[in-house]
C-alpha positions as CSV (number, residue, x, y, z in Angstrom):
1,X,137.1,218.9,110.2
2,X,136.5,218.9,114.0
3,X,138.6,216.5,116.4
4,X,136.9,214.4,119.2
5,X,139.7,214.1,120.9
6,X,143.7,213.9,121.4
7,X,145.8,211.3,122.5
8,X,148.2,213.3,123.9
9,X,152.5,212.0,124.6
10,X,150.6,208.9,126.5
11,X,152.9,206.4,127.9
12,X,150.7,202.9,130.0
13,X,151.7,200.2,131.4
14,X,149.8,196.7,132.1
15,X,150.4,194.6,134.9
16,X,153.7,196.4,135.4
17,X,155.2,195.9,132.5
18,X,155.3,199.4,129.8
19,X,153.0,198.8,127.0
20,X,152.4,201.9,125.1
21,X,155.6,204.6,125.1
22,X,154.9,208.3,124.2
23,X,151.3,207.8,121.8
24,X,150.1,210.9,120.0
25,X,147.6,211.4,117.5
26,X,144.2,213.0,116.7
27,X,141.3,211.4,115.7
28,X,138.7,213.9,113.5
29,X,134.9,213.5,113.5
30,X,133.6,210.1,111.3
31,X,137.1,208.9,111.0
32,X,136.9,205.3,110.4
33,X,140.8,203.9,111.9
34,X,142.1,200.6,111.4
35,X,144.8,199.8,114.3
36,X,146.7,197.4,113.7
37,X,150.2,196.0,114.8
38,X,151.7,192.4,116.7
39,X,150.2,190.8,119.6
40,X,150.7,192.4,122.6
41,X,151.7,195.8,120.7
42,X,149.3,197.5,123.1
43,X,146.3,197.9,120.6
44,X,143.8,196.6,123.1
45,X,146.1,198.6,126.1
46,X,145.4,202.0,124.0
47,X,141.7,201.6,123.6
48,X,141.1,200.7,127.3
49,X,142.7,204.2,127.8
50,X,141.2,206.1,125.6
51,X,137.5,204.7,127.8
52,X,139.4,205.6,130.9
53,X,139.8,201.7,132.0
54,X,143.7,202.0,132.2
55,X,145.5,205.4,133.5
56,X,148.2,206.5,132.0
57,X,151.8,206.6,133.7
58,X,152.0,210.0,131.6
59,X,150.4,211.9,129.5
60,X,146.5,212.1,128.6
61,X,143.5,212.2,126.7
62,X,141.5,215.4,125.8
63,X,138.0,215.0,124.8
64,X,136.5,218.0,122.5
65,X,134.0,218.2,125.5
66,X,131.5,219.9,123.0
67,X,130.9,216.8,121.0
68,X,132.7,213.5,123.3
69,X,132.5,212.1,126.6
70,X,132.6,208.8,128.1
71,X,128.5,208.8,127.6
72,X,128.4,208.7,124.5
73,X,131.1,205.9,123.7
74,X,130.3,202.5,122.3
75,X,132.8,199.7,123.2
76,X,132.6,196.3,121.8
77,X,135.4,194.3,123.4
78,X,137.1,191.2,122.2
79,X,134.2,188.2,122.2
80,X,134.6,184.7,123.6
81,X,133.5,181.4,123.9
82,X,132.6,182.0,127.5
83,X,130.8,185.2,126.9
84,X,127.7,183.3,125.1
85,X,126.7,180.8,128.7
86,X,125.0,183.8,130.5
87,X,120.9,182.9,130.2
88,X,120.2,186.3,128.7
89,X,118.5,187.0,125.5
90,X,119.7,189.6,122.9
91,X,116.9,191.9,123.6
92,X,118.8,191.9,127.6
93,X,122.4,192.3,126.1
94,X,121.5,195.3,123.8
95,X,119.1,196.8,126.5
96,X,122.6,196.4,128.9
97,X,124.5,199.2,126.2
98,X,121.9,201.7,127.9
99,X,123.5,201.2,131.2
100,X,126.3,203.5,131.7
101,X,124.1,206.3,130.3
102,X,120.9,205.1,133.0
103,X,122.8,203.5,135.7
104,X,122.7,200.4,136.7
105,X,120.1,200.0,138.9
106,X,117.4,202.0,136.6
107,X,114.5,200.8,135.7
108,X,113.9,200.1,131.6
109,X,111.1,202.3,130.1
110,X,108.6,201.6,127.3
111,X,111.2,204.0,125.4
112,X,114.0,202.0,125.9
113,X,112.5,198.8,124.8
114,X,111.7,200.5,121.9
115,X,114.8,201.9,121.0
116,X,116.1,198.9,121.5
117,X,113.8,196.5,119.2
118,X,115.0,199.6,116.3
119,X,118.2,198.4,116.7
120,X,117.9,195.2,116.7
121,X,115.3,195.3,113.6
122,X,117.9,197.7,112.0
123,X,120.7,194.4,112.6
124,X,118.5,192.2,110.6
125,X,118.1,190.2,113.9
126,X,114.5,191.1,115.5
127,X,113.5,187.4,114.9
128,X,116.1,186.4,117.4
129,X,115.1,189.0,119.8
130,X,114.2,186.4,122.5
131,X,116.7,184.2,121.5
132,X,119.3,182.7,123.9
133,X,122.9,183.7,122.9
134,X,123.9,180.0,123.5
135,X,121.9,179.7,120.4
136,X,123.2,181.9,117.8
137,X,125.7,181.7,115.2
138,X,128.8,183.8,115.8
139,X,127.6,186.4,113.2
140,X,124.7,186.8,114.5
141,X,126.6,187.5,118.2
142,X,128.4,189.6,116.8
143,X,125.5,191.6,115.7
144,X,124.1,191.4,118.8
145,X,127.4,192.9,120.7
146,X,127.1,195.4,118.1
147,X,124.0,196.4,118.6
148,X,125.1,196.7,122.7
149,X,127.7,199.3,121.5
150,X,125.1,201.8,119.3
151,X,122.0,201.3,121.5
152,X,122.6,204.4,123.2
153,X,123.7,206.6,119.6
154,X,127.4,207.1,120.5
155,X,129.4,209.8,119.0
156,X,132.6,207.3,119.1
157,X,132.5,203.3,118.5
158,X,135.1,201.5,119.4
159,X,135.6,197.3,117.7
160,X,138.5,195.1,119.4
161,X,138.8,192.4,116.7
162,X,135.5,192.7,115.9
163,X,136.3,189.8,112.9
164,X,137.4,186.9,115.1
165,X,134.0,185.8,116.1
166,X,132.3,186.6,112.9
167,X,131.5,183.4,110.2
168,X,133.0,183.8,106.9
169,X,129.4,183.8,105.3
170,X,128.7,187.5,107.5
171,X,132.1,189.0,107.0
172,X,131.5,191.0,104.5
173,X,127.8,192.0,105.7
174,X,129.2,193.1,109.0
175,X,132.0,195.4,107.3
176,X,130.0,196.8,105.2
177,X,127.2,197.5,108.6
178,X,130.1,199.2,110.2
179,X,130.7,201.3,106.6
180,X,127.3,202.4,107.1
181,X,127.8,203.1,110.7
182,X,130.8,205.3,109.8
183,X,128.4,208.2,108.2
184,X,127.5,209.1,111.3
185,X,129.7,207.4,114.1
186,X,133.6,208.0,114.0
187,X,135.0,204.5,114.5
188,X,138.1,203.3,115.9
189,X,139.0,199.2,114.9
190,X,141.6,196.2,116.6
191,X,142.2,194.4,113.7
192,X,144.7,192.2,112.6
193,X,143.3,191.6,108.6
194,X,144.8,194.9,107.1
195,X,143.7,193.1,103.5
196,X,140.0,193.2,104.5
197,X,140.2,196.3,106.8
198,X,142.1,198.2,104.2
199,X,138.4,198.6,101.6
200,X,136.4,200.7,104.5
201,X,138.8,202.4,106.7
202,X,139.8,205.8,106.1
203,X,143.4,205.8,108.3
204,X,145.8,203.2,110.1
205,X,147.6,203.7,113.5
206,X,150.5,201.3,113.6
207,X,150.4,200.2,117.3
208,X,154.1,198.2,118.7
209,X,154.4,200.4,121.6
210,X,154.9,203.4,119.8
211,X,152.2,204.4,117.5
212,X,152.4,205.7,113.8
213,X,149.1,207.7,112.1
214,X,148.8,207.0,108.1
215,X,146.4,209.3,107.2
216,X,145.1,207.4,104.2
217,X,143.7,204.0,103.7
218,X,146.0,203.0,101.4
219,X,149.3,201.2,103.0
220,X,152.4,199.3,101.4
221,X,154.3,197.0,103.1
222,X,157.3,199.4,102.9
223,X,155.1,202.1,105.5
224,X,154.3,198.6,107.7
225,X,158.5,198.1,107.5
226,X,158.8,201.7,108.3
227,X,156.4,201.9,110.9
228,X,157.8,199.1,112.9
229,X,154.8,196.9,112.6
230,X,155.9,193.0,111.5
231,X,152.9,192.6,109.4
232,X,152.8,191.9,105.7
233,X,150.2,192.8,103.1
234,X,149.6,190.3,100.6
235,X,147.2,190.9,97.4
236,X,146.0,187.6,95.9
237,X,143.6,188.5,93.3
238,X,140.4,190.6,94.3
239,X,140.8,189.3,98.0
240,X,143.7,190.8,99.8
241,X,144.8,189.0,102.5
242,X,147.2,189.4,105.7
243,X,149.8,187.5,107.6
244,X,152.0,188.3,110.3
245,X,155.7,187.6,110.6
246,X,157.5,185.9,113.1
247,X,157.7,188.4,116.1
């Protein structure tokens, strides 16, 4: 199976201080990883440099330029409180995903609304097209921010904790969007609930610094010990669930 690209004996650091220490892996065409690991492990640190927001100290990323570059990569970053005050409606925030392709100071076409409204309609959200996103529930943001991220038909999606702004009632929904997604989008996930994760992705990378590829999406908490990553699967039932350790 093809690789988009290689993360290639990378080594960053974040406001001085050395996050991620000699990272390697591969990442093959609709691959669907779950990375997980502690706070400040340098999950978030890794994707940033993988879109070319944080250079690396050493080492590098390779696109397979016949399939991948930074055009056709949707990003949907961690989601707060304070993201939802701007007066823009959902229609203007998944228009906005077009940008980096357009530039900034282009002009929207008749083709771009449309292609927007498709994916929008596709969300299950076109009756909150005009909608405020003061207004919304955080499912339905997260939808939204979603549909920012695939409104330009990326080759590569990557989700930083796409679950902690997403209501219980959508959870599932949203997972099983991104499941869907994953046919035809290779996916890269921050994500802290290896439980839930664990029933649609296809690998793990164990991020604490160093990184650790499990090619499979099944994962014990003997590989998590092994892997240096203080986090603990626990099975209750037909829900799995996850906790972290002290750390």
């Amino acid at each position: 199976m093809t690789h988009l690209f290689e993360v290639s004996d990378v080594s960053a650091s974040y406001n001085g201080n050395l996050v991620l220490e000699k990272v390697s892996f591969k990442v093959r065409e609709k691959d669907f990883v779950g990375i997980i690991g502690p706070n400040g492990g340098g999950k978030t640190t890794l994707l940033k440099v993988i879109l070319g927001l944080i250079k690396p100290v050493k080492g590098k990323v390779v696109f397979n330029k016949d399939v991948l570059d930074y055009s056709n990569i949707g990003y949907l970053p961690q989601v707060s409180e304070s993201d939802i005050t701007f007066p823009v409606s959902v229609r203007d925030v998944v228009l906005s995903g077009l940008m980096h392709k357009k530039g900034v100071a282009a002009r929207m076409t008749r083709r771009d609304f449309k292609i927007a409204d498709e994916v929008i309609e596709k969300l299950g959200i076109m009756k909150l097209r005009n909608a405020r996103l003061s207004e919304m529930s955080g499912g339905e943001l997260q939808r939204v921010y979603l549909g920012r991220a695939l409104v330009a038909s990326p080759k590569l999606l990557l989700l930083d904790e796409p679950g902690n702004f997403v209501d219980s009632s959508f959870e599932q929904n949203f997972y099983d969007m991104l499941k869907e997604v994953n046919n035809i989008i290779t996916i890269l996930m921050v994500s802290h609930d290896v439980g839930t994760i664990s029933a649609y992705v296809k690998s793990f990378a164990c991020v604490n610094k160093s990184l650790h590829y499990h090619d499979s999406e099944k994962i014990t908490n003997e590989q998590l010990k092994g892997y240096g990553c203080p986090i603990q699967l626990i099975a209750h039932g037909d829900v799995p669930h996850t906790v972290l350790k002290n750390h």
